[in-house]
C-alpha positions as CSV (number, residue, x, y, z in Angstrom):
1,X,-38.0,151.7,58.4
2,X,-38.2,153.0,54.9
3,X,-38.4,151.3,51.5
4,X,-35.3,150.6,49.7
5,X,-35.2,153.1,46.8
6,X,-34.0,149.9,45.0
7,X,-36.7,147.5,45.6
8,X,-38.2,145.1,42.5
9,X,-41.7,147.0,41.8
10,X,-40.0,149.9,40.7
11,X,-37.4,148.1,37.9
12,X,-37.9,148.3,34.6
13,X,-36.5,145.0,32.6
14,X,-32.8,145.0,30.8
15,X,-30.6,142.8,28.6
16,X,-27.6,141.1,30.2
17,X,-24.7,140.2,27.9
18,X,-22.0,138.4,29.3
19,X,-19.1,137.4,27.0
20,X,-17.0,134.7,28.3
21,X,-13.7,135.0,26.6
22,X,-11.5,137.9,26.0
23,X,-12.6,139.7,22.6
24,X,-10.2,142.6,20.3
25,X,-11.7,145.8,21.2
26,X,-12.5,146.4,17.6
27,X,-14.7,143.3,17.8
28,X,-16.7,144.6,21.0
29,X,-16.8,148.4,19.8
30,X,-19.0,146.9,16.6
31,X,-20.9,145.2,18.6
32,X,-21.2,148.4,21.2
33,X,-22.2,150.3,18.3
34,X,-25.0,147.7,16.9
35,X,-26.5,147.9,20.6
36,X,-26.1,151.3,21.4
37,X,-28.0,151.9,17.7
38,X,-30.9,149.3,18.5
39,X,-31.1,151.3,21.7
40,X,-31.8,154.5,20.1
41,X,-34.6,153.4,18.4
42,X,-36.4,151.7,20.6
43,X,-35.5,147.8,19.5
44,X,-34.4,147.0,22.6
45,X,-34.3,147.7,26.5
46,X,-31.1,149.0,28.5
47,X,-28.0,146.6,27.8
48,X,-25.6,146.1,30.0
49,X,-22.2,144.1,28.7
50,X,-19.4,142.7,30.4
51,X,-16.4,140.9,29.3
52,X,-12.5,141.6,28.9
53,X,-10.2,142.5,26.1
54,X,-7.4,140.9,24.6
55,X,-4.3,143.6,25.7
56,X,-5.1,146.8,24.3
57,X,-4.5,150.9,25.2
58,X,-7.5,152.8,24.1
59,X,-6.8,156.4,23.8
60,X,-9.3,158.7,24.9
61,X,-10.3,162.4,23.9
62,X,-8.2,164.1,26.4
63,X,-5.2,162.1,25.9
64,X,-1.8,163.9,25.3
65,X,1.6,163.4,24.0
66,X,3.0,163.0,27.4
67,X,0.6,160.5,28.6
68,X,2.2,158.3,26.3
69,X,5.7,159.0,27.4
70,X,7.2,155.5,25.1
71,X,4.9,156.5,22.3
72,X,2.2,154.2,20.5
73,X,5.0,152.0,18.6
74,X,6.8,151.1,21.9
75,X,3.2,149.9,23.0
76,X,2.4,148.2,19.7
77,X,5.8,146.5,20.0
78,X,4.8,145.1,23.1
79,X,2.0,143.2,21.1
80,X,-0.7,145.3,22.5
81,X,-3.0,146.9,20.3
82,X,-3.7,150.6,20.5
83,X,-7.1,152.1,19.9
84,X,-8.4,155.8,19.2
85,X,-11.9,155.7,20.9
86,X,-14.2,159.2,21.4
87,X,-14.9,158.2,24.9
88,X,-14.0,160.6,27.1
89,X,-11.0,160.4,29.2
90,X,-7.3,160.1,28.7
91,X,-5.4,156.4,28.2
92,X,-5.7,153.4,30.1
93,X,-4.9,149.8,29.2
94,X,-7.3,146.6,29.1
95,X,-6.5,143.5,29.7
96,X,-7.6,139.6,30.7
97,X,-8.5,139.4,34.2
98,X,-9.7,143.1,34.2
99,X,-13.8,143.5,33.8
100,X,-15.4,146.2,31.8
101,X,-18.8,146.8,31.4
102,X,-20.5,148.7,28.5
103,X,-23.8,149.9,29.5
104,X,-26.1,150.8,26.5
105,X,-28.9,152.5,28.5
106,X,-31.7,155.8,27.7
107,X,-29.6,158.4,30.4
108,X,-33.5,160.5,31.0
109,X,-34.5,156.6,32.5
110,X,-31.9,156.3,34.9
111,X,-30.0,160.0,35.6
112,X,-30.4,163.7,35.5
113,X,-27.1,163.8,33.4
114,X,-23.8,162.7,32.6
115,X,-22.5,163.7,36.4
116,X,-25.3,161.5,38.0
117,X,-24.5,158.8,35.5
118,X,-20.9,158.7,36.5
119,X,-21.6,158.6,40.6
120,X,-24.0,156.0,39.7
121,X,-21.6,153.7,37.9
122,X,-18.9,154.4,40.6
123,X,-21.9,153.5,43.4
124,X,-22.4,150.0,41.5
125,X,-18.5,149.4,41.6
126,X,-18.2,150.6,45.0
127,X,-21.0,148.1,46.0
128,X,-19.2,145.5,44.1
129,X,-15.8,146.1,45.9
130,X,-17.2,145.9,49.3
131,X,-19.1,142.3,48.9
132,X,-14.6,141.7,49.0
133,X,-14.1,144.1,51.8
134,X,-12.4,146.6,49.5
135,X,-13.2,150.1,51.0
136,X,-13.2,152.3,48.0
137,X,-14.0,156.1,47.6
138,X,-14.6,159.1,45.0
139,X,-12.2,161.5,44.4
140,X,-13.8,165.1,43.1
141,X,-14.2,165.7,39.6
142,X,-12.0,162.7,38.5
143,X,-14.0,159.9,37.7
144,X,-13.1,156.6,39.1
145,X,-12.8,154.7,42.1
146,X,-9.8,154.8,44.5
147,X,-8.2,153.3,47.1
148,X,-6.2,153.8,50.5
149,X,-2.9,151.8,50.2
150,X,0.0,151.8,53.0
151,X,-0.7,155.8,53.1
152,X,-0.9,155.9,48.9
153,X,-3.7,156.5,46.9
154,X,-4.2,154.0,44.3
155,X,-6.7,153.1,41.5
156,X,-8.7,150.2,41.4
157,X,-11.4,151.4,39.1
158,X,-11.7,153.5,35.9
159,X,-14.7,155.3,33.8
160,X,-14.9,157.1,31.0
161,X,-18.3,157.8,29.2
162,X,-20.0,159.1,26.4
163,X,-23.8,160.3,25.6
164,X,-25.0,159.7,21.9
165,X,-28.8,160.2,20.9
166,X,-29.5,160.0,24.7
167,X,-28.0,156.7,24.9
168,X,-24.7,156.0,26.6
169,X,-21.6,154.0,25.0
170,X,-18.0,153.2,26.6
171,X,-18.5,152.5,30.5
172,X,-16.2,151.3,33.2
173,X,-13.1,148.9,33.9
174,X,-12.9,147.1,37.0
175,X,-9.2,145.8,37.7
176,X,-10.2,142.1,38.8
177,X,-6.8,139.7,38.8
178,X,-4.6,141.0,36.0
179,X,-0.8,141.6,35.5
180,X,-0.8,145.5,36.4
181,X,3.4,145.7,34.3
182,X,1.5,147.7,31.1
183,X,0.3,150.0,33.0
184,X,3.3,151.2,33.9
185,X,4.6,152.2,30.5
186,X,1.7,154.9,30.6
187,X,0.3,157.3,32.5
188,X,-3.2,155.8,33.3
189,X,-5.7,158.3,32.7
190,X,-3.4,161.5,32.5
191,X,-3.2,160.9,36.5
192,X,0.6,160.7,37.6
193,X,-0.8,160.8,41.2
194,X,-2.6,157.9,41.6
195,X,-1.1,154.0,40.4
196,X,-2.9,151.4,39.8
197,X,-3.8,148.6,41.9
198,X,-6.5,145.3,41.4
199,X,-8.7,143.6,43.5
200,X,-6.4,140.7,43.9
201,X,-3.7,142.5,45.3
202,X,-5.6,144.5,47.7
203,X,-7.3,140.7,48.8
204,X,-3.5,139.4,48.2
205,X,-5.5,136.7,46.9
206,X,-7.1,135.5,43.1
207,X,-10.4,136.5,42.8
208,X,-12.3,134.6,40.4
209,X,-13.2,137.1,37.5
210,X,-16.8,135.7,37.4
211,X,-17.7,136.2,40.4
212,X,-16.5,139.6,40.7
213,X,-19.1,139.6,37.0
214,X,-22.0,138.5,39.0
215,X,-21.7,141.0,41.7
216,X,-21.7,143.8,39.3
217,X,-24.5,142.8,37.7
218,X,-26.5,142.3,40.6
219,X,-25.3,145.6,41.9
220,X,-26.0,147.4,38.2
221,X,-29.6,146.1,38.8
222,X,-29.8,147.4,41.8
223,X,-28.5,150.5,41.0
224,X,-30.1,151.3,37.7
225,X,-33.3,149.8,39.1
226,X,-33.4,147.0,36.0
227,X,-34.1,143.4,36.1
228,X,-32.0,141.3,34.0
229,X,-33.2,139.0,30.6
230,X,-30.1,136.9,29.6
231,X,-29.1,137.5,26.2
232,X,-27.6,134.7,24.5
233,X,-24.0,136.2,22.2
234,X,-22.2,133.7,20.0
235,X,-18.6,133.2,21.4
236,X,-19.8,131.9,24.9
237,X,-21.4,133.0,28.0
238,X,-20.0,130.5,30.5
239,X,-21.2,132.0,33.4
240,X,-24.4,133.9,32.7
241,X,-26.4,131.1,33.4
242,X,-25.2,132.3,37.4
243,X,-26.7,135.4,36.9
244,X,-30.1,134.6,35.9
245,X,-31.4,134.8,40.1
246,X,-29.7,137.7,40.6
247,X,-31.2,140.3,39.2
């Protein structure tokens, strides 16, 4: 039998950041921005950070007029906040109970390009969503992860990316256990065909948001061929210390 492509001689170590309680998006883009910048010169090794947002839309570089069919006041009103970001993408809403995961890694290290980069962040969520028996599968040229559901395609998982300096910023959002209702005041990544769903109502059971966190580490790791140093972040990592034989 042949070698797992994944197996620990060939990793290369990473940072693990694990932020406990939701933060404001603003908060986390600064910090984003401080990594991704330590990153580019050299000051540290391939992040990867995972936590959730307080509610918030964040408005990508192909979003349009029409995927915003209320407009941004009826979504401020609702006491989200709304965020212009230069990720690519259209707009999609983050909330508590929903995981996203900034990676702050060198692309040449890990991928041929942004494309590779992409199927390999959909292969660590894919991994992630069958450790719950969740079947999940690509759909061409529009990133994500998807779902069969009662003869409907839904969307449990959503990316959007963006290369600066040879270092990646924005990342992925995992729909754990969350109340799906904002979505449904826009139109989730331009897509009209596909609505969203969560892994708790495809288990039609909770599923305990740091577990789900520990799997996609693990499966990050194994993916991106890294092994994990915890990285302590002032506001709380409650469950990192989980994650520190896993990688």
């Amino acid at each position: 039998m042949n070698e797992p492509s994944t197996r620990r001689e060939a990793t290369r170590p990473g940072r693990l950041l694990i932020v406990a309680e939701p933060r404001d998006y603003a908060d986390a883009w600064l910090l984003q921005q401080q990594l991704h910048a330590e990153r580019v010169a050299d000051r540290r090794s391939d992040t990867l950070l995972l936590l959730q947002h307080h509610a918030v839309y964040t408005l990508g570089r192909r979003t349009l007029p029409a995927h915003l069919p209320q407009g941004e006041s009826a979504l401020r009103a609702t006491g989200a906040q709304v965020a212009v970001t230069n990720r690519g993408g259209s707009v999609t809403y983050h909330g508590p109970g929903q995981l996203v995961g900034y990676p702050v890694i060198r692309l040449s290290h890990s991928a041929s390009g942004p494309k590779q980069y992409v199927w390999l962040l959909e292969e660590t969520l894919c991994r992630t969503l069958a450790h719950w028996g969740i079947e999940a599968h690509r759909i061409s040229k529009t990133p994500g992860l998807f779902v069969n559901v009662e003869g409907r395609t839904a969307k449990v998982a959503s990316i959007g990316v963006r290369v600066e300096h040879g270092v990646t910023l924005h990342g992925f959002a995992l729909n754990v256990d969350l109340d799906m209702t904002p979505f449904s005041r826009i139109i989730p990544c331009g897509l009209n065909s596909y609505r969203p769903t969560s892994m708790a109502a495809l288990c039609r059971s909770s599923v305990p948001i740091h577990q789900v966190a520990r799997q996609v580490a693990e499966q990050f790791a194994l993916t991106f061929k890294l092994t994990w140093d915890l990285e302590a972040l002032s506001g709380g990592t409650e469950f990192a210390e989980e994650h520190a034989h896993h990688a």
